[in-house]
Structures are given as structure tokens and as C-alpha cells.
Backbone as JSON Lines, residues from 0, in Angstrom:
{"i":0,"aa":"X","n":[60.8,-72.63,-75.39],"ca":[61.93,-73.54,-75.27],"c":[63.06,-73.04,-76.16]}
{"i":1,"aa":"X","n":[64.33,-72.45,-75.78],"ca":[65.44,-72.36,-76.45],"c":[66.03,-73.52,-76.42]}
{"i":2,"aa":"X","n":[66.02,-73.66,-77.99],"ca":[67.27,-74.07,-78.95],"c":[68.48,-74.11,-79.23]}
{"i":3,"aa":"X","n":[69.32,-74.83,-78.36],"ca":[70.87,-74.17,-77.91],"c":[71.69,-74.87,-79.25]}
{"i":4,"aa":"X","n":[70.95,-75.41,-80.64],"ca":[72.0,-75.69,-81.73],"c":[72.81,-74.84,-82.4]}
{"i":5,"aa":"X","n":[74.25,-75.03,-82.46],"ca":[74.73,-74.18,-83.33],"c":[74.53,-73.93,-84.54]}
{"i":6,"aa":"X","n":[73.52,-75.01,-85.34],"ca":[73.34,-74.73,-86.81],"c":[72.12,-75.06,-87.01]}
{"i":7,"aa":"X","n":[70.54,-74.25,-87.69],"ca":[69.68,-74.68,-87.42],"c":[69.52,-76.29,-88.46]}
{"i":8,"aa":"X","n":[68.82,-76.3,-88.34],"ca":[67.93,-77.95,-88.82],"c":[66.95,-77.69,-89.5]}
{"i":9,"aa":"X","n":[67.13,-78.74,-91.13],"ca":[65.65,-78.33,-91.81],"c":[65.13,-79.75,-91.95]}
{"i":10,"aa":"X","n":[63.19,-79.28,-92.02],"ca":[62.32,-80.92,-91.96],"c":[62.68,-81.5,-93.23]}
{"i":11,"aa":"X","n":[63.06,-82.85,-93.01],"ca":[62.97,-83.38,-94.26],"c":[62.45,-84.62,-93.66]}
{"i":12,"aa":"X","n":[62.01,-85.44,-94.84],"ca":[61.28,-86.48,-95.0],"c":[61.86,-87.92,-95.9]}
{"i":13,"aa":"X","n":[63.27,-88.09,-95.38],"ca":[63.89,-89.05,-96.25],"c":[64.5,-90.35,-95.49]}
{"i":14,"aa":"X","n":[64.47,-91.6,-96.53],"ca":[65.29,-92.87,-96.33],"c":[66.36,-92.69,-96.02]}
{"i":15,"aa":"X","n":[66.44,-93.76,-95.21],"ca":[68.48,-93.3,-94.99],"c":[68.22,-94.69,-94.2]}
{"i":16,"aa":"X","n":[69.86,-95.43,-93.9],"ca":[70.11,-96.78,-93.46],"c":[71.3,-96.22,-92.18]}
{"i":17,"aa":"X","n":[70.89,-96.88,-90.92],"ca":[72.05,-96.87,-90.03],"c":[72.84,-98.07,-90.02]}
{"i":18,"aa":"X","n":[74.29,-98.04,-90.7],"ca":[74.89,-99.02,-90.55],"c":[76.02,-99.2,-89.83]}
{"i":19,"aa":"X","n":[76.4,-100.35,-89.5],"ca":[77.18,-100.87,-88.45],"c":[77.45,-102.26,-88.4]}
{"i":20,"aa":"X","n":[78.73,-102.77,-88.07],"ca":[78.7,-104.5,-88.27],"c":[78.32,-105.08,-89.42]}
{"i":21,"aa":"X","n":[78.81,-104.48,-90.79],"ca":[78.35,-104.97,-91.94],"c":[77.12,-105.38,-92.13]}
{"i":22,"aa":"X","n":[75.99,-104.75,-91.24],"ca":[74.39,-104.71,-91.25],"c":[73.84,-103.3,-91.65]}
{"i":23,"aa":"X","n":[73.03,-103.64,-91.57],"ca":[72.06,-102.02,-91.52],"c":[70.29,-101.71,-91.17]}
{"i":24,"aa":"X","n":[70.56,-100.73,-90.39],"ca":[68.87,-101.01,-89.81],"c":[68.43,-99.77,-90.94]}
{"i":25,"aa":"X","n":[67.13,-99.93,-91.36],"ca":[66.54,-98.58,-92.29],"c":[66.06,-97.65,-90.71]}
{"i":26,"aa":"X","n":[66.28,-96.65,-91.32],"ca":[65.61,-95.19,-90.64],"c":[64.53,-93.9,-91.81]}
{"i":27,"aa":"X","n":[63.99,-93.35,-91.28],"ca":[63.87,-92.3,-91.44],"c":[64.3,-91.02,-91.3]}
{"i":28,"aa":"X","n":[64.85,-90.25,-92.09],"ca":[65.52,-88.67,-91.76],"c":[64.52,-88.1,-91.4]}
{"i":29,"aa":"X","n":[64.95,-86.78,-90.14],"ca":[63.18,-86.1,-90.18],"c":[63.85,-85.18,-90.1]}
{"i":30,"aa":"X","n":[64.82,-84.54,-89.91],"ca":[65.17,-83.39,-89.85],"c":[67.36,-83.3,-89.71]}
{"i":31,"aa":"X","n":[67.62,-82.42,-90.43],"ca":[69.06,-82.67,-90.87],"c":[69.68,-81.47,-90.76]}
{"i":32,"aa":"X","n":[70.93,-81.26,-90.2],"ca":[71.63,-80.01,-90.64],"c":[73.25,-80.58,-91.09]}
{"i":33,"aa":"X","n":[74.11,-79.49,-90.97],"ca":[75.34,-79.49,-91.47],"c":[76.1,-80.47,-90.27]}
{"i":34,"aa":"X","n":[75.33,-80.65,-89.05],"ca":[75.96,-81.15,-87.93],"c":[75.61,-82.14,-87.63]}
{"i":35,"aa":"X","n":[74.34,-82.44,-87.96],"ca":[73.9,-83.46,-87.16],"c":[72.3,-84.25,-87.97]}
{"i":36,"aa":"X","n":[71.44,-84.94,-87.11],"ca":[70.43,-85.18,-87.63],"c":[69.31,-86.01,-86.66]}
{"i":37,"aa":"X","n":[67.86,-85.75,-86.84],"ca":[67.01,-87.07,-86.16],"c":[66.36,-87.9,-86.39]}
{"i":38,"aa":"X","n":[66.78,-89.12,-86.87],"ca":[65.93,-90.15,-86.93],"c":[65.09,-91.19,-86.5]}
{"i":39,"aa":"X","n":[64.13,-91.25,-87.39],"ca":[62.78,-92.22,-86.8],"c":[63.44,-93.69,-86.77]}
{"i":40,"aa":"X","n":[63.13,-94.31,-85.81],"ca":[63.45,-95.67,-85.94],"c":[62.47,-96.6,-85.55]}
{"i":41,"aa":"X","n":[62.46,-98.0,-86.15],"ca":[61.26,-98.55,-85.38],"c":[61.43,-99.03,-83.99]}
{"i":42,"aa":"X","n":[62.37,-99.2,-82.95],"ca":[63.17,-99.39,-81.83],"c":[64.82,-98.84,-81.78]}
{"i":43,"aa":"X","n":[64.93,-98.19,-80.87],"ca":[66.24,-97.67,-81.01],"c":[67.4,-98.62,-80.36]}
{"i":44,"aa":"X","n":[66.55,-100.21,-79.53],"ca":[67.12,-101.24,-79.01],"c":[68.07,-101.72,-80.33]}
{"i":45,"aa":"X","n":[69.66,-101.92,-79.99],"ca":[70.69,-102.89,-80.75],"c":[71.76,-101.47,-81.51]}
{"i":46,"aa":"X","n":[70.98,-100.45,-81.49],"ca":[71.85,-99.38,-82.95],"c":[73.03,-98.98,-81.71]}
{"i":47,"aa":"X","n":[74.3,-98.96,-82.17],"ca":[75.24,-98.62,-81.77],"c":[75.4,-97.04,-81.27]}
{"i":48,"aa":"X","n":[76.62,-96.74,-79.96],"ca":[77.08,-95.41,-80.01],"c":[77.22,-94.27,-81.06]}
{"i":49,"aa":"X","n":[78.3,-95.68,-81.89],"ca":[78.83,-95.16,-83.36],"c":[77.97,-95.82,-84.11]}
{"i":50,"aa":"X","n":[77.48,-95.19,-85.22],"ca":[77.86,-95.72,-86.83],"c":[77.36,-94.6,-88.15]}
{"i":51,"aa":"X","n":[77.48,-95.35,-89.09],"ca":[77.57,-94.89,-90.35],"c":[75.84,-94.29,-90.75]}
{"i":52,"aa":"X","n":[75.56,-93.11,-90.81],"ca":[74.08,-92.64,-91.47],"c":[74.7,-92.39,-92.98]}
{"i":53,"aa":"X","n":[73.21,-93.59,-93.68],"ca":[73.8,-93.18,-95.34],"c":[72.25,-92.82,-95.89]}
{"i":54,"aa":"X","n":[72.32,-91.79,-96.58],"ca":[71.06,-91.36,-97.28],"c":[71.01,-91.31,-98.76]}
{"i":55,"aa":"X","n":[70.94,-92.58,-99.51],"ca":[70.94,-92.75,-100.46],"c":[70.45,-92.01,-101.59]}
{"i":56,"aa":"X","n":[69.5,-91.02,-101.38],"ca":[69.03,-89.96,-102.3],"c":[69.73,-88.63,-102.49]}
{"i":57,"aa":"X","n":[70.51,-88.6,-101.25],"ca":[71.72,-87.88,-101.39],"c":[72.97,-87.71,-101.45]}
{"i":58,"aa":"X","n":[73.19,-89.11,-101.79],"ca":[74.36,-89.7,-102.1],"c":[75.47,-89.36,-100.72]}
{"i":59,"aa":"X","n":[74.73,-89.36,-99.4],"ca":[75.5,-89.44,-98.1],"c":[75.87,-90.41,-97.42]}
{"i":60,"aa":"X","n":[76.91,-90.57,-96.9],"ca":[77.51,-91.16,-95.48],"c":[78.26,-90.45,-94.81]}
{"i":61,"aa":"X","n":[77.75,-90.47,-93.32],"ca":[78.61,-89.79,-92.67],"c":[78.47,-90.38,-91.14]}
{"i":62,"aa":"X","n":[79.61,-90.1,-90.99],"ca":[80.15,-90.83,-89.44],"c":[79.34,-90.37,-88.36]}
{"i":63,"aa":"X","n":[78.47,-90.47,-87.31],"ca":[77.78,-89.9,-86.46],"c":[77.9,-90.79,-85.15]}
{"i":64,"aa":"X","n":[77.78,-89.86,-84.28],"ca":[77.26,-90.76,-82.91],"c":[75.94,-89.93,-81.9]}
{"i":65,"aa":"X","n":[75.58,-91.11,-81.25],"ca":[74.16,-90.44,-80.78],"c":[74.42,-89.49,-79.92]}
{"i":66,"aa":"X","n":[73.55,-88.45,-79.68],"ca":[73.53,-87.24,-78.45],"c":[72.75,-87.73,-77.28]}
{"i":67,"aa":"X","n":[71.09,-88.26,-77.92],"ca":[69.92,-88.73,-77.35],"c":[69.04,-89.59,-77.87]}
{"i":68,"aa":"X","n":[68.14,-90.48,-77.23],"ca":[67.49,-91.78,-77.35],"c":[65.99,-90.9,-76.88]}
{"i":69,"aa":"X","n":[64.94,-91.68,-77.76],"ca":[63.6,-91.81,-77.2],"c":[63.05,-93.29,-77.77]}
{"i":70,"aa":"X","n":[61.9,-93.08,-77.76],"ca":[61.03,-94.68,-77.83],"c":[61.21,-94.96,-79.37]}
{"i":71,"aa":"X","n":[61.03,-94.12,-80.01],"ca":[61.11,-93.99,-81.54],"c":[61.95,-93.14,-82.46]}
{"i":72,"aa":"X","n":[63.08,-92.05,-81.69],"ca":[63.87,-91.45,-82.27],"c":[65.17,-91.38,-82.0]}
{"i":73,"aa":"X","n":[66.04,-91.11,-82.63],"ca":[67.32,-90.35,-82.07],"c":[67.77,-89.54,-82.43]}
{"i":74,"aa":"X","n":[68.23,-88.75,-81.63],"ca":[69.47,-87.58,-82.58],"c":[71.2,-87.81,-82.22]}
{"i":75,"aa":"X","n":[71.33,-87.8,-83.14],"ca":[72.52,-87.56,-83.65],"c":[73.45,-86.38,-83.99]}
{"i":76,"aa":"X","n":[75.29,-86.85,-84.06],"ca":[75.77,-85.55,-83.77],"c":[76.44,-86.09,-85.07]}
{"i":77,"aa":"X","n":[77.12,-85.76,-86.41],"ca":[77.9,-85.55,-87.45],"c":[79.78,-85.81,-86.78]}
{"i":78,"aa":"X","n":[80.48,-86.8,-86.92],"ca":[81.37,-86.52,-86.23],"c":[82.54,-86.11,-87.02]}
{"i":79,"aa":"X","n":[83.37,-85.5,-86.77],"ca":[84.7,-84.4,-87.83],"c":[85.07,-85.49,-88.77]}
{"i":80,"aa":"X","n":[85.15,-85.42,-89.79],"ca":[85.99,-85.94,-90.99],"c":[87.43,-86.06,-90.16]}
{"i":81,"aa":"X","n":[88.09,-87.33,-90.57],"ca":[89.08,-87.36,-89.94],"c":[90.98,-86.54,-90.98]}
{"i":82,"aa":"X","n":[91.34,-85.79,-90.33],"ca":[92.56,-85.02,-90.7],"c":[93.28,-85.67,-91.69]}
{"i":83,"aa":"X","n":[94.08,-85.12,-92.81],"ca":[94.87,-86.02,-93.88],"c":[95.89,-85.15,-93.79]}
């Protein structure tokens, strides 16, 4: 199976919160790059197009929206910092 990412992805094993609507569902990080990321969720039913992935051990937030859905995961795309 080729891998058509432009940047590879390393396993990690960390907390992180998807937030949105001044809520937040917890996730799991399972794997992360400079672009993007996939997280475990316990239902991927209610989490938005958009929102905010924050990984508190790494002192991250960053703007993302989904690529793809499964029963228990998603991936996600990193979306551009916006221009100043």
C-alpha cells in the first residue's frame, strides 16, 4: 500500500482534547506529523468539520479539519496559520 503523504507521521501515544463550541471531546493522538494527525475517539458522532486539536503535553493547538472518518478514528489535516 503506498503512502501518498507529503510528510511522514510518527506513533505517538498522547492526550489531546477536540474542541469546538466552547466544549471539548478528549481524544487520543496516535500518530502526528507537521501536517496533520489521527485520532482515537470514543465515537466520531457530533465532532465537527472544523475544530481546534490541543495537546496539552505539548503545549499545542492547532486549527485542523477532517480528511476521513472510521468507527473509532479520524484523520485530520493541520490547516495554514492564517496570514498577518
Amino acid at each position: 500500500m503506498d503512502d501518498k503523504r507529503r510528510s511522514s507521521r510518527h506513533r505517538v501515544l498522547k492526550a489531546g482534547t477536540i474542541a469546538f463550541g466552547g466544549g471539548g471531546i478528549s481524544c487520543t493522538v496516535r500518530n502526528l506529523s507537521d501536517r496533520g494527525a489521527a485520532l482515537d475517539v470514543e465515537s466520531p458522532l457530533g465532532i465537527p468539520e472544523q475544530f481546534e486539536l490541543m495537546i496539552a503535553a505539548d503545549a499545542l493547538s492547532r486549527r485542523c479539519h477532517v480528511i476521513w472518518r472510521t468507527e473509532k478514528r479520524i484523520g485530520v489535516a493541520f490547516s495554514a496559520p492564517a496570514a498577518s
